[in-house]
PDB file of N, CA, C, O and CB in Angstrom:
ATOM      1  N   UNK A   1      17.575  24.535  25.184  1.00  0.00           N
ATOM      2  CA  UNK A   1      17.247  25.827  25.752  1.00  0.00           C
ATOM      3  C   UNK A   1      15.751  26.084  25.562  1.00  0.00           C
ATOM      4  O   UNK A   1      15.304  25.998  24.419  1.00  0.00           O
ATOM      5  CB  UNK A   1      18.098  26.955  25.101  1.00  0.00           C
ATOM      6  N   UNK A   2      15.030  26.355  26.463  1.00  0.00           N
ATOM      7  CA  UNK A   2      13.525  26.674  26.442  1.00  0.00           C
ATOM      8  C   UNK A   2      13.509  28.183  25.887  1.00  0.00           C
ATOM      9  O   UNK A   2      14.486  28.923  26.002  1.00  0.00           O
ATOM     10  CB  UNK A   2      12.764  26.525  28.051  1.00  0.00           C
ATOM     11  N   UNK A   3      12.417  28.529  25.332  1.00  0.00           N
ATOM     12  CA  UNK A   3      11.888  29.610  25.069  1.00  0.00           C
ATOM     13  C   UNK A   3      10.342  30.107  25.388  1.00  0.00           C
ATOM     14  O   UNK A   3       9.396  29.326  25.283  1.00  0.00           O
ATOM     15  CB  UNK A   3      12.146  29.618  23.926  1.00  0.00           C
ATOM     16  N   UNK A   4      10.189  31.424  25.769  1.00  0.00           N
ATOM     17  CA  UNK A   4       8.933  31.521  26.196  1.00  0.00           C
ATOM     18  C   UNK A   4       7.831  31.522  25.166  1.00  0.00           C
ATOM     19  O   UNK A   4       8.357  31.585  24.055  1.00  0.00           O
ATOM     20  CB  UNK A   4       8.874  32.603  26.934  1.00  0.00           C
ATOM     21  N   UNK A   5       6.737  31.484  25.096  1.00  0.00           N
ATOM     22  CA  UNK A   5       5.976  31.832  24.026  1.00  0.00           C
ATOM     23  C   UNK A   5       4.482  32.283  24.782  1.00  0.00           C
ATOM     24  O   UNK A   5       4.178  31.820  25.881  1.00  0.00           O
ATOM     25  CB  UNK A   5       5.917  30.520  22.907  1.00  0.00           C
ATOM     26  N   UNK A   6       3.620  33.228  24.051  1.00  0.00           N
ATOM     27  CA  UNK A   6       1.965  33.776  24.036  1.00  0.00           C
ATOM     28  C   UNK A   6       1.337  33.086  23.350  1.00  0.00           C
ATOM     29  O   UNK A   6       1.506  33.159  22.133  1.00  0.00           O
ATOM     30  CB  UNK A   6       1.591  35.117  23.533  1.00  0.00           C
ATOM     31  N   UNK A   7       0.224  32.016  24.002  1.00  0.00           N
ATOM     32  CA  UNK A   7      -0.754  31.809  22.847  1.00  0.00           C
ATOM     33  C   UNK A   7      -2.101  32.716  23.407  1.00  0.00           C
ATOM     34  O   UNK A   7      -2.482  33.378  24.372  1.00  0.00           O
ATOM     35  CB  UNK A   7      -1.123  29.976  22.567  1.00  0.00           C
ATOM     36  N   UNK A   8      -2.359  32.421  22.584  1.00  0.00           N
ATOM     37  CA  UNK A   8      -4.129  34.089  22.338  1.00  0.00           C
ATOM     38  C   UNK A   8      -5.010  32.849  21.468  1.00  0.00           C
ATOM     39  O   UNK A   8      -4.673  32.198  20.479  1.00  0.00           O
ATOM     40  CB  UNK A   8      -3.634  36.477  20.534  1.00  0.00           C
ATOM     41  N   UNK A   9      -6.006  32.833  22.110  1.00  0.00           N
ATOM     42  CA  UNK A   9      -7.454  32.093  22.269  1.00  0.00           C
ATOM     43  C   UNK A   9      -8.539  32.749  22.388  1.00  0.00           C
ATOM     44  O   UNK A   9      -8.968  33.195  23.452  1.00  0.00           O
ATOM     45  CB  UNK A   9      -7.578  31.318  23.317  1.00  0.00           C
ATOM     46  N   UNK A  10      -9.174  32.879  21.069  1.00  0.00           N
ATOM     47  CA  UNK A  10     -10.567  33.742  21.218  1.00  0.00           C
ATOM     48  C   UNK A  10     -11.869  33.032  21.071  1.00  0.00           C
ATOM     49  O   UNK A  10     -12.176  32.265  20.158  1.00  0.00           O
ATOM     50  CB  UNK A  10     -10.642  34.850  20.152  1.00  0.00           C
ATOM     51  N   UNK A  11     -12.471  33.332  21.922  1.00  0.00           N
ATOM     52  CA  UNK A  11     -13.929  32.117  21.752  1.00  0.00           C
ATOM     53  C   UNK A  11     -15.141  33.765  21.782  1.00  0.00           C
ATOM     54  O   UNK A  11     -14.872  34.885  22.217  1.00  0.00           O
ATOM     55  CB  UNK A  11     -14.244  30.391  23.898  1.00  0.00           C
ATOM     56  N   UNK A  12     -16.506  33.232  21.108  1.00  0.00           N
ATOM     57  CA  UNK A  12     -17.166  34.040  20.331  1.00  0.00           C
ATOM     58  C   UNK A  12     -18.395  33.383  20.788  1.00  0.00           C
ATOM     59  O   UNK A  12     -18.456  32.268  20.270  1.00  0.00           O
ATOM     60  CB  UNK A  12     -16.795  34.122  18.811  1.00  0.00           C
ATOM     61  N   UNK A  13     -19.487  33.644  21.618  1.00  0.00           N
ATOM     62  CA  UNK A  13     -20.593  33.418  22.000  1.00  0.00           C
ATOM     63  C   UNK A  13     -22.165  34.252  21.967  1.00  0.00           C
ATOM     64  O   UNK A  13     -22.404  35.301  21.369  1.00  0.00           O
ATOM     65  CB  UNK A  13     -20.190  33.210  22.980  1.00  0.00           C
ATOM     66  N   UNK A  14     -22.996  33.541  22.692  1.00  0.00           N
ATOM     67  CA  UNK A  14     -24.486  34.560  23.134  1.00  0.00           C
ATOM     68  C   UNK A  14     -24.787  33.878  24.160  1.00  0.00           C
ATOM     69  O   UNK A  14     -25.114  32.691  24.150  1.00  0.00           O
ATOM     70  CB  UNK A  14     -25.955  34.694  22.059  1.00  0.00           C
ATOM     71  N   UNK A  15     -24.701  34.549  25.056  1.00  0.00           N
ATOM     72  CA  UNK A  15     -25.320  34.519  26.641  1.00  0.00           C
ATOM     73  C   UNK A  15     -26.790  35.144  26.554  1.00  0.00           C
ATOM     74  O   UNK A  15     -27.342  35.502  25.513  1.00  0.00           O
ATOM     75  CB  UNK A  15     -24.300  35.553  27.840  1.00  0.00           C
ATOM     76  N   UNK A  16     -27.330  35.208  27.878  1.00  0.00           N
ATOM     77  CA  UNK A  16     -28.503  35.451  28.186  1.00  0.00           C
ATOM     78  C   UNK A  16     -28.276  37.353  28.210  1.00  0.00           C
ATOM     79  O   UNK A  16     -27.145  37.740  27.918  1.00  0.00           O
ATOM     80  CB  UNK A  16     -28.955  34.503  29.679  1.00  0.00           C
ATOM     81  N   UNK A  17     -29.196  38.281  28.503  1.00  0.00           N
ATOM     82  CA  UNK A  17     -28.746  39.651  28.565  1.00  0.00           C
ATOM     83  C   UNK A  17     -28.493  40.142  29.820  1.00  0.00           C
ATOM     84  O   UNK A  17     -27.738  41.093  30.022  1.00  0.00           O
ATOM     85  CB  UNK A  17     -29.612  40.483  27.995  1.00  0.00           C
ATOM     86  N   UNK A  18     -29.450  39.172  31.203  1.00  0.00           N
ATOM     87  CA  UNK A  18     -29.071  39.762  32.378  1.00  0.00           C
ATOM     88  C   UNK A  18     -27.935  38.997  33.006  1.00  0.00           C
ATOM     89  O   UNK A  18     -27.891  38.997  34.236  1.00  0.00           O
ATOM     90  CB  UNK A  18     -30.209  39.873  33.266  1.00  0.00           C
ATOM     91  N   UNK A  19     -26.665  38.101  32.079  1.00  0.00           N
ATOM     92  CA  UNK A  19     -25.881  37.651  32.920  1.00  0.00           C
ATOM     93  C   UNK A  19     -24.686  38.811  32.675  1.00  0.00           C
ATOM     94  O   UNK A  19     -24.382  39.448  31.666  1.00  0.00           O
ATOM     95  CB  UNK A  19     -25.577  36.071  32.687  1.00  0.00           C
ATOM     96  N   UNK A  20     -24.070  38.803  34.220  1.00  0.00           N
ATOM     97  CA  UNK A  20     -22.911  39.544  34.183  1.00  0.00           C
ATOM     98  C   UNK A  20     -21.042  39.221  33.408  1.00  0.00           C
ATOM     99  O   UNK A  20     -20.933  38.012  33.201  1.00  0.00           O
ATOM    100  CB  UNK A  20     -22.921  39.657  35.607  1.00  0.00           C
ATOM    101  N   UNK A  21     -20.652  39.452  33.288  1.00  0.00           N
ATOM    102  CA  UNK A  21     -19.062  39.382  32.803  1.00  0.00           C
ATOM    103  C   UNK A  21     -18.568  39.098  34.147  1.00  0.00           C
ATOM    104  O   UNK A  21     -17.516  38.630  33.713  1.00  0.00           O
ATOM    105  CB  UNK A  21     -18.290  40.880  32.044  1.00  0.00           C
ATOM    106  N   UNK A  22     -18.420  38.972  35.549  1.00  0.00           N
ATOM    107  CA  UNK A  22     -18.162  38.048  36.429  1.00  0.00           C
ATOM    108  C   UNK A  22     -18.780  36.393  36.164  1.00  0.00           C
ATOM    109  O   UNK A  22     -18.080  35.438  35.830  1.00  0.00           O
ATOM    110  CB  UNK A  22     -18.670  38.694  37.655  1.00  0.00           C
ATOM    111  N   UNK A  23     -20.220  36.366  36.405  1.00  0.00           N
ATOM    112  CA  UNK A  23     -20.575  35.030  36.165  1.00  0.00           C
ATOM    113  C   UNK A  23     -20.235  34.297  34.220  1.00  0.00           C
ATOM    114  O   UNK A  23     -20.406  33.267  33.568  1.00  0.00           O
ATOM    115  CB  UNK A  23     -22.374  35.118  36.664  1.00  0.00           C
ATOM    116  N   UNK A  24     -19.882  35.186  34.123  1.00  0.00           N
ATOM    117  CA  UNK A  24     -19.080  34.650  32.565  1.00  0.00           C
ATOM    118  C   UNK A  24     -18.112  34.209  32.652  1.00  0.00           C
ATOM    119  O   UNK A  24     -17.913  33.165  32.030  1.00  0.00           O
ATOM    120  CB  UNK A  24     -18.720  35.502  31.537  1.00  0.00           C
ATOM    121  N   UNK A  25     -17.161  34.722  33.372  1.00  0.00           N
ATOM    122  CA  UNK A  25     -15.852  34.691  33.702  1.00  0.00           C
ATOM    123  C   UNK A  25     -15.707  33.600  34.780  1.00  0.00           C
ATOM    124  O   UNK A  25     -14.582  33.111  34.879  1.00  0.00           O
ATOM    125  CB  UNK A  25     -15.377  36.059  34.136  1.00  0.00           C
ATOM    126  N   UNK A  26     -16.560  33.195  35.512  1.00  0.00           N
ATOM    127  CA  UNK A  26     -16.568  32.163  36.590  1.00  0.00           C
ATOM    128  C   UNK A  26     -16.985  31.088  35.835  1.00  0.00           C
ATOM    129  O   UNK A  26     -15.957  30.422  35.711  1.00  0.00           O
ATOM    130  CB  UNK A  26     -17.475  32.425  37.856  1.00  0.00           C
ATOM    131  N   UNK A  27     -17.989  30.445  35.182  1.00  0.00           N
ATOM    132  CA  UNK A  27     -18.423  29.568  34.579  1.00  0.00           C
ATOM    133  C   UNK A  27     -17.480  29.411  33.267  1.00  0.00           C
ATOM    134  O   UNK A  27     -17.860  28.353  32.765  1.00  0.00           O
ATOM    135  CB  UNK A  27     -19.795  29.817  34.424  1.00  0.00           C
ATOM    136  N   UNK A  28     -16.653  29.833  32.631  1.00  0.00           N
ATOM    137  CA  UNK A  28     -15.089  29.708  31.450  1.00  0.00           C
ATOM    138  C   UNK A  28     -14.616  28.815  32.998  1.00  0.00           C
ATOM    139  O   UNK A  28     -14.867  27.616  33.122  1.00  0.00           O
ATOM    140  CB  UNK A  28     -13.728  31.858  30.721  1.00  0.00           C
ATOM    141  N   UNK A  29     -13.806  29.750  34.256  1.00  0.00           N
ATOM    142  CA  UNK A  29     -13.201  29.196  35.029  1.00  0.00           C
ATOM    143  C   UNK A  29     -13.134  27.866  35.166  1.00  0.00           C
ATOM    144  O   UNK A  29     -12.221  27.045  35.086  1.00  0.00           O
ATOM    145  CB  UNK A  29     -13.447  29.618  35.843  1.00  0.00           C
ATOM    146  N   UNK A  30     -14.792  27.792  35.485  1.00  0.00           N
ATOM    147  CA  UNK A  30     -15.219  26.220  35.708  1.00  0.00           C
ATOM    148  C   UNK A  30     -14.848  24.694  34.649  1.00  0.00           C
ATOM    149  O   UNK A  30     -14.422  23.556  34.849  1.00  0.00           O
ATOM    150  CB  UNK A  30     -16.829  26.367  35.686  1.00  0.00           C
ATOM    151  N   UNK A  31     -15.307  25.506  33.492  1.00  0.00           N
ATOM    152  CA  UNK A  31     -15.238  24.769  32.528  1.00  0.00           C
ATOM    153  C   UNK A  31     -13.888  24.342  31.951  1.00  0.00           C
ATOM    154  O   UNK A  31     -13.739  23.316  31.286  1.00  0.00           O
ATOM    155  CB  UNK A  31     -15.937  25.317  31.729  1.00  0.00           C
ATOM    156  N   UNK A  32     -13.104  25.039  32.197  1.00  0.00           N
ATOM    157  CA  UNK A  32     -11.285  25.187  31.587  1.00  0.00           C
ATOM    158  C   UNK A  32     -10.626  25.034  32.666  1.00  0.00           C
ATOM    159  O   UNK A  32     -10.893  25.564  33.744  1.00  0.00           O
ATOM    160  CB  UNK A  32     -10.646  26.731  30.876  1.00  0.00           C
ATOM    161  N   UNK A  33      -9.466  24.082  32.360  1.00  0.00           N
ATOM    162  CA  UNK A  33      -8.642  24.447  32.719  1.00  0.00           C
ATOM    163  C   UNK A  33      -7.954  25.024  33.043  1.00  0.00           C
ATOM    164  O   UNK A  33      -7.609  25.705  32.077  1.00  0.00           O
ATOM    165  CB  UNK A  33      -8.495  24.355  32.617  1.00  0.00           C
ATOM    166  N   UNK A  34      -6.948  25.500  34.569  1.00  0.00           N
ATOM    167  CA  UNK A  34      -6.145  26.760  34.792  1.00  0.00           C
ATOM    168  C   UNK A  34      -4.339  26.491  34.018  1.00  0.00           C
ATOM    169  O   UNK A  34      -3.382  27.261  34.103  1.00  0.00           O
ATOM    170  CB  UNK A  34      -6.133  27.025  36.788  1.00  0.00           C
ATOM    171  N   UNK A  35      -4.428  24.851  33.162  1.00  0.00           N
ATOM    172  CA  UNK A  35      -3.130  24.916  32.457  1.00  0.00           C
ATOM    173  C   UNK A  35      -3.585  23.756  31.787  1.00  0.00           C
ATOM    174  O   UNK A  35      -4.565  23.077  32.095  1.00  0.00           O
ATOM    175  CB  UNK A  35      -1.645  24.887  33.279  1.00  0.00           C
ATOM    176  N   UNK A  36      -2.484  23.508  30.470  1.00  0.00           N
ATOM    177  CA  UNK A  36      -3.059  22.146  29.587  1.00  0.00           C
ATOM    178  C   UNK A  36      -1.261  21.947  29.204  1.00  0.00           C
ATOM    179  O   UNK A  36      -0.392  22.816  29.138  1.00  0.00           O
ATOM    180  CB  UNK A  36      -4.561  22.534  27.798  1.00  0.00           C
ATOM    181  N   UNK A  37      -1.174  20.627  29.024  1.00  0.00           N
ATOM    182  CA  UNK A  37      -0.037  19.814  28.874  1.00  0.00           C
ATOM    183  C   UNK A  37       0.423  19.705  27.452  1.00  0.00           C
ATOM    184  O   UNK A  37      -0.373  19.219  26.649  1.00  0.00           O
ATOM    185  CB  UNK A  37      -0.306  18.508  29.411  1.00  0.00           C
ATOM    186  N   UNK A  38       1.400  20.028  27.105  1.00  0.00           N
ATOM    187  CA  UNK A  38       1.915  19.767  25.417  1.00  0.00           C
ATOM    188  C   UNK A  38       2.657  18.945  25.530  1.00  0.00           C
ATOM    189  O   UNK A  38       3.261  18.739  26.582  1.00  0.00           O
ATOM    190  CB  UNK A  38       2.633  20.828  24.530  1.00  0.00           C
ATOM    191  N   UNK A  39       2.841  18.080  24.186  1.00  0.00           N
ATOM    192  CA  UNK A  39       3.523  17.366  24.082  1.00  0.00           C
ATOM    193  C   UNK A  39       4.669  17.404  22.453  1.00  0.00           C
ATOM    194  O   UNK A  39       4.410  17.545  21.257  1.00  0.00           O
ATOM    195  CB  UNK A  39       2.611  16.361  24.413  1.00  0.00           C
ATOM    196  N   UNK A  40       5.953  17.197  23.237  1.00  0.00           N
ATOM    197  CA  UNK A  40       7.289  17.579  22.140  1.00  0.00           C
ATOM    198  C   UNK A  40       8.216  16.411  22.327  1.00  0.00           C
ATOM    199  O   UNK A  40       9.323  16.608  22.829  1.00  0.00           O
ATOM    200  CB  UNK A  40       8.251  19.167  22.532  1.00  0.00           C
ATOM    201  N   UNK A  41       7.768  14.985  21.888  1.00  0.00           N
ATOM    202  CA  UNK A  41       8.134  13.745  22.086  1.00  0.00           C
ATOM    203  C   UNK A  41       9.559  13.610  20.909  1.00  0.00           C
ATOM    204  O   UNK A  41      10.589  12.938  20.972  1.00  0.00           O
ATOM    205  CB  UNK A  41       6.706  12.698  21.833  1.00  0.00           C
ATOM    206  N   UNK A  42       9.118  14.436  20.027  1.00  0.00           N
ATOM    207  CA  UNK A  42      10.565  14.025  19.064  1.00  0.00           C
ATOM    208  C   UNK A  42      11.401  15.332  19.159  1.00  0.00           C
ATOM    209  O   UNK A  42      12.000  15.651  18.132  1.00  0.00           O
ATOM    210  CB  UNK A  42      10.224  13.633  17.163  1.00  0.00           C
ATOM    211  N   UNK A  43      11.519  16.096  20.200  1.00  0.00           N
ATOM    212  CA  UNK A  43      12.211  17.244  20.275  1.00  0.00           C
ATOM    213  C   UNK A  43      13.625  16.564  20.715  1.00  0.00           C
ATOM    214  O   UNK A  43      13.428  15.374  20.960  1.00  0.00           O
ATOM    215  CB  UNK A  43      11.515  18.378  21.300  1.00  0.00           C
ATOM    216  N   UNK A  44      14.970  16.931  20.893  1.00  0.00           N
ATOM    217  CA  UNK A  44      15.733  16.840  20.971  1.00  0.00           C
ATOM    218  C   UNK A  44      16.443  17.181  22.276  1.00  0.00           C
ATOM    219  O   UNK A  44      17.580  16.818  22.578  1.00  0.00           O
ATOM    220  CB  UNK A  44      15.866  17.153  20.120  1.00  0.00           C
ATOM    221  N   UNK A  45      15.452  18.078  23.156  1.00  0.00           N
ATOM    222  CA  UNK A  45      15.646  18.271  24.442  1.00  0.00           C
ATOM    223  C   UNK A  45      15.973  17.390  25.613  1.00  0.00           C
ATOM    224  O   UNK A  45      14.983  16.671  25.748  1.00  0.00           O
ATOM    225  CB  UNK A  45      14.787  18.744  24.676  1.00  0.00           C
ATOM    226  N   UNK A  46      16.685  17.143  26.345  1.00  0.00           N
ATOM    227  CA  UNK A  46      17.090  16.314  27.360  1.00  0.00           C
ATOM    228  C   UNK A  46      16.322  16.305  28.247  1.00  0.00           C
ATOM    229  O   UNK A  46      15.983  15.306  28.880  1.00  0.00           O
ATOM    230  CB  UNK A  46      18.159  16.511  27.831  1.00  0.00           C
ATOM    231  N   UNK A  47      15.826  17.766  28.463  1.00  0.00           N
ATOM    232  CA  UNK A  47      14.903  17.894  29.844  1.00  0.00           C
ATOM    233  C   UNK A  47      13.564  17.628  29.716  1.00  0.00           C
ATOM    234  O   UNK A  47      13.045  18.341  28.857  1.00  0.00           O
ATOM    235  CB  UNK A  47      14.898  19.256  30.456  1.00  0.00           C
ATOM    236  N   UNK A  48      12.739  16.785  30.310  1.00  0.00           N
ATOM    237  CA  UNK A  48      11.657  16.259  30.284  1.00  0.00           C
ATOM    238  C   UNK A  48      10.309  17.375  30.817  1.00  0.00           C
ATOM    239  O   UNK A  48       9.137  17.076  30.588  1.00  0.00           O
ATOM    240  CB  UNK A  48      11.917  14.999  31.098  1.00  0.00           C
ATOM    241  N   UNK A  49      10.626  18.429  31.409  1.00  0.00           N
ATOM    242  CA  UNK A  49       9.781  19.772  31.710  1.00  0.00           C
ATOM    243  C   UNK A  49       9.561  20.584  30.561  1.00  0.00           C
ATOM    244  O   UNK A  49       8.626  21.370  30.406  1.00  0.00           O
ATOM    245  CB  UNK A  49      10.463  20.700  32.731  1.00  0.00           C
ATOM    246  N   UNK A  50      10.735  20.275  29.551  1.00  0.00           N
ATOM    247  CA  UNK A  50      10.815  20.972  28.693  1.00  0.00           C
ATOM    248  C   UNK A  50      10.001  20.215  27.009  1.00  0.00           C
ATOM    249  O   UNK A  50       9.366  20.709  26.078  1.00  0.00           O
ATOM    250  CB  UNK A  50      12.364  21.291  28.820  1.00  0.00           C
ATOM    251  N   UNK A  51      10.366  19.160  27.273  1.00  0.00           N
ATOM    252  CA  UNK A  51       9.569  17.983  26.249  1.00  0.00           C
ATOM    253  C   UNK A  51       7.953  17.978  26.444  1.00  0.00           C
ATOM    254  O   UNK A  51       7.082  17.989  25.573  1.00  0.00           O
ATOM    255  CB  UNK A  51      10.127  16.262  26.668  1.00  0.00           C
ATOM    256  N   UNK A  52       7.849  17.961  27.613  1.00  0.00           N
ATOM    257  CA  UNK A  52       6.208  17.749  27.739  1.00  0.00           C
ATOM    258  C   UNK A  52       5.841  19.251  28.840  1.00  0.00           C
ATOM    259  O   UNK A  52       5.382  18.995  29.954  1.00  0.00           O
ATOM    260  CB  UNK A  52       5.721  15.790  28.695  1.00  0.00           C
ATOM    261  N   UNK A  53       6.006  20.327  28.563  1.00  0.00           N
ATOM    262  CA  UNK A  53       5.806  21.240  29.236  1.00  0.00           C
ATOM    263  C   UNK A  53       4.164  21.345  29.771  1.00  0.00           C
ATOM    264  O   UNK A  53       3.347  20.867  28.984  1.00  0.00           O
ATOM    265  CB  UNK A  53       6.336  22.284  28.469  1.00  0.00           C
ATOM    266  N   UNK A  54       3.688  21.869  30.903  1.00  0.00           N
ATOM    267  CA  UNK A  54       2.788  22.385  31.536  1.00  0.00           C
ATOM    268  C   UNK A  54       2.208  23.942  30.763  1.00  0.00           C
ATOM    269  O   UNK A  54       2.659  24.683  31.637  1.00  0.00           O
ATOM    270  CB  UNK A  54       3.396  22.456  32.955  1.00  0.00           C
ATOM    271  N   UNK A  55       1.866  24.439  30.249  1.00  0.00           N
ATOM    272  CA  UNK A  55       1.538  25.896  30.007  1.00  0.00           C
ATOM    273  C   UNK A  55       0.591  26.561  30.693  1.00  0.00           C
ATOM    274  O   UNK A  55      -0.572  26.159  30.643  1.00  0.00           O
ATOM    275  CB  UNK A  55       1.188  26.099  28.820  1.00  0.00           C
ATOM    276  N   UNK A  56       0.993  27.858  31.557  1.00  0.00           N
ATOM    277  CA  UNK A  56      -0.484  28.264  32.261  1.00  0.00           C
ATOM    278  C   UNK A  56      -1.091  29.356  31.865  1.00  0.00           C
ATOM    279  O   UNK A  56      -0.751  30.129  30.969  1.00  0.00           O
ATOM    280  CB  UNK A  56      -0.454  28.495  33.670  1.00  0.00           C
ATOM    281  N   UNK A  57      -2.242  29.404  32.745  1.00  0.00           N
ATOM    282  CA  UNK A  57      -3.092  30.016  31.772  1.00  0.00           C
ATOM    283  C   UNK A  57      -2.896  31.607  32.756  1.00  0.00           C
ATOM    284  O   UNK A  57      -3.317  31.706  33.908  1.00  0.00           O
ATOM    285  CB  UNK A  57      -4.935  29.127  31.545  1.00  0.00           C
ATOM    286  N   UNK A  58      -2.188  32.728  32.020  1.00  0.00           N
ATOM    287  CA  UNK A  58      -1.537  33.578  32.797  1.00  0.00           C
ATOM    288  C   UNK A  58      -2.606  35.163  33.200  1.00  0.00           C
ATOM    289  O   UNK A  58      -2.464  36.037  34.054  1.00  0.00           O
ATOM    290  CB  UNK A  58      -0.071  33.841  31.888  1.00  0.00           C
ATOM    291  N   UNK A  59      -3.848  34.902  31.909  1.00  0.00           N
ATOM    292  CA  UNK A  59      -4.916  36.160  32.448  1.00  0.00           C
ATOM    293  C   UNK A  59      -5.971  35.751  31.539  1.00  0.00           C
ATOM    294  O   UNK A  59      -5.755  34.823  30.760  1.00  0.00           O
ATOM    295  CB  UNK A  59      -4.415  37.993  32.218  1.00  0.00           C
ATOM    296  N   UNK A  60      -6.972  36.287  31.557  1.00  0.00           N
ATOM    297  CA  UNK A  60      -8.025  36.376  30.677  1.00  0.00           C
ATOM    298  C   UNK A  60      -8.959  37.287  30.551  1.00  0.00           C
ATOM    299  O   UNK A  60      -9.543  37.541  31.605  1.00  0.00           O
ATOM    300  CB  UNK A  60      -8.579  35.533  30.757  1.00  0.00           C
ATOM    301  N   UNK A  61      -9.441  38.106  29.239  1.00  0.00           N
ATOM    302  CA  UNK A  61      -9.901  39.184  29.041  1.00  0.00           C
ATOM    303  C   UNK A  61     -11.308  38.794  28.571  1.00  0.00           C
ATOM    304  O   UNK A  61     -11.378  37.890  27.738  1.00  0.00           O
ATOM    305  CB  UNK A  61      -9.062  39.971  28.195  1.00  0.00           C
ATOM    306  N   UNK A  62     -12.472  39.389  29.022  1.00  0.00           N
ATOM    307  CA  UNK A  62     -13.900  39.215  28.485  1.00  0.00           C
ATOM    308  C   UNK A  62     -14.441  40.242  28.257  1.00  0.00           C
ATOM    309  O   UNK A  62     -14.605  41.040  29.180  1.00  0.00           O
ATOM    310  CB  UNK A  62     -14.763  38.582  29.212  1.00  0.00           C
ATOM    311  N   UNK A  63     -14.801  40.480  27.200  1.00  0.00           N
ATOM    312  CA  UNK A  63     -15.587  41.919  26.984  1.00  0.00           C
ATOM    313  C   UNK A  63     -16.795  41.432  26.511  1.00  0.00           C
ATOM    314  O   UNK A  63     -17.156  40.376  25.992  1.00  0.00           O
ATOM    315  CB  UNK A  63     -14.922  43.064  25.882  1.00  0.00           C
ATOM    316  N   UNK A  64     -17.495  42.806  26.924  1.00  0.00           N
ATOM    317  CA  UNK A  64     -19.376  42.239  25.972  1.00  0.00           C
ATOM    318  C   UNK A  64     -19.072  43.129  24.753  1.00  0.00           C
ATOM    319  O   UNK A  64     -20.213  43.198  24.296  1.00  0.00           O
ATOM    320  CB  UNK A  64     -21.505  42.940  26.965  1.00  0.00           C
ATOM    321  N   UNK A  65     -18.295  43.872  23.899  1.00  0.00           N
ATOM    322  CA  UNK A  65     -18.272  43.956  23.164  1.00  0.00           C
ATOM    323  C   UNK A  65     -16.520  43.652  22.289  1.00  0.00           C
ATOM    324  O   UNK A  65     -15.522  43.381  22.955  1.00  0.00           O
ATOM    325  CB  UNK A  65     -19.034  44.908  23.308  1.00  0.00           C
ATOM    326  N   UNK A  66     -16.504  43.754  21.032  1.00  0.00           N
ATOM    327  CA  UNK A  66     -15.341  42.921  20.131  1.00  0.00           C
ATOM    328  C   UNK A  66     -14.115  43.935  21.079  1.00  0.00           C
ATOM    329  O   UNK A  66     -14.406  44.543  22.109  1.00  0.00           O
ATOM    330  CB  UNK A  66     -15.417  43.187  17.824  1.00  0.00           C
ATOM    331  N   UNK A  67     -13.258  43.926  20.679  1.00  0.00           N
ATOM    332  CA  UNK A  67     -12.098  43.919  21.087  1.00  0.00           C
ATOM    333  C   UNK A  67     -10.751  44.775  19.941  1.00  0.00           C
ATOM    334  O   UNK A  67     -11.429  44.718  18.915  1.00  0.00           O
ATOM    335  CB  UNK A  67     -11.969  42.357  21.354  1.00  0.00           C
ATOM    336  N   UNK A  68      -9.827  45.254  19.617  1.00  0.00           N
ATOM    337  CA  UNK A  68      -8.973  45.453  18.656  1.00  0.00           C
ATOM    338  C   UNK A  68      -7.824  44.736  19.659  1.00  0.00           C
ATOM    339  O   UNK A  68      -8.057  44.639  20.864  1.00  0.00           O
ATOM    340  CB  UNK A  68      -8.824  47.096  18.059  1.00  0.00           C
ATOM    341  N   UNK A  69      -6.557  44.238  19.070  1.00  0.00           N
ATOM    342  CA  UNK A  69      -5.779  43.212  19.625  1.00  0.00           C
ATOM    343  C   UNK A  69      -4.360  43.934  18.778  1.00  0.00           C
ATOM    344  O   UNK A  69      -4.083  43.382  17.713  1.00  0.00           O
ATOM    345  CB  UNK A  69      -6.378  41.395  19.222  1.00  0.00           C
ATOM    346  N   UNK A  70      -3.550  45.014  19.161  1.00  0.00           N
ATOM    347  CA  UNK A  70      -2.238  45.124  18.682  1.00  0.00           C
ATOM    348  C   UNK A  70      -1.141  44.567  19.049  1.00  0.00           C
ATOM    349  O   UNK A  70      -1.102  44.255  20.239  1.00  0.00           O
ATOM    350  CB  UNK A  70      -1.954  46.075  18.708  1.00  0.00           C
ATOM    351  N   UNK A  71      -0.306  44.356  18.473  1.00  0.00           N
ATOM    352  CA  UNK A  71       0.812  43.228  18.188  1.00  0.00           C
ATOM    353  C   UNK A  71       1.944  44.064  17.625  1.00  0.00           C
ATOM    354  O   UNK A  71       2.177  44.552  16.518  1.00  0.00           O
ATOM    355  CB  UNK A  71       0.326  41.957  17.041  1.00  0.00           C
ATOM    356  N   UNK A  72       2.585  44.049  18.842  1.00  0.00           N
ATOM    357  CA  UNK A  72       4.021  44.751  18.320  1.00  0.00           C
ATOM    358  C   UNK A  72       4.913  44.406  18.650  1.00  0.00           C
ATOM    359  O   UNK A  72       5.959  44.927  18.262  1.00  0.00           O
ATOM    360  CB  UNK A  72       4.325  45.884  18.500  1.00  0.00           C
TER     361      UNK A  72
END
């Protein structure tokens, strides 16, 4: 039986001051992947979608300043 799961990825930089949070957000685009492949080779699962699943990448948030992140 599959289950869903959230992973949360925070990356921490310094850009230039006149670039925008679009061209930030386009150049991540560029650079990343829109999904990355896992691998669950000794799992017990039959289904092979489920052994080596695809995960996508479902939104992404950029702020120019920090962030608070609640979890409930």
């Amino acid at each position: 039986m599959a289950k869903e799961i959230t992973v949360l990825v925070k990356f921490r930089g310094t850009v230039p001051e006149d670039v925008s949070i679009a061209d930030i957000e386009e150049q991540i685009d560029c650079s990343l992947e829109n999904s990355l492949r896992l691998n669950f080779s000794d799992s017990k699962e039959e289904d092979d979608d489920l052994r080596e699943p695809w995960i996508e990448r479902e939104d992404m948030y950029i702020t120019e300043k920090g962030f608070r992140l609640l979890i409930g």
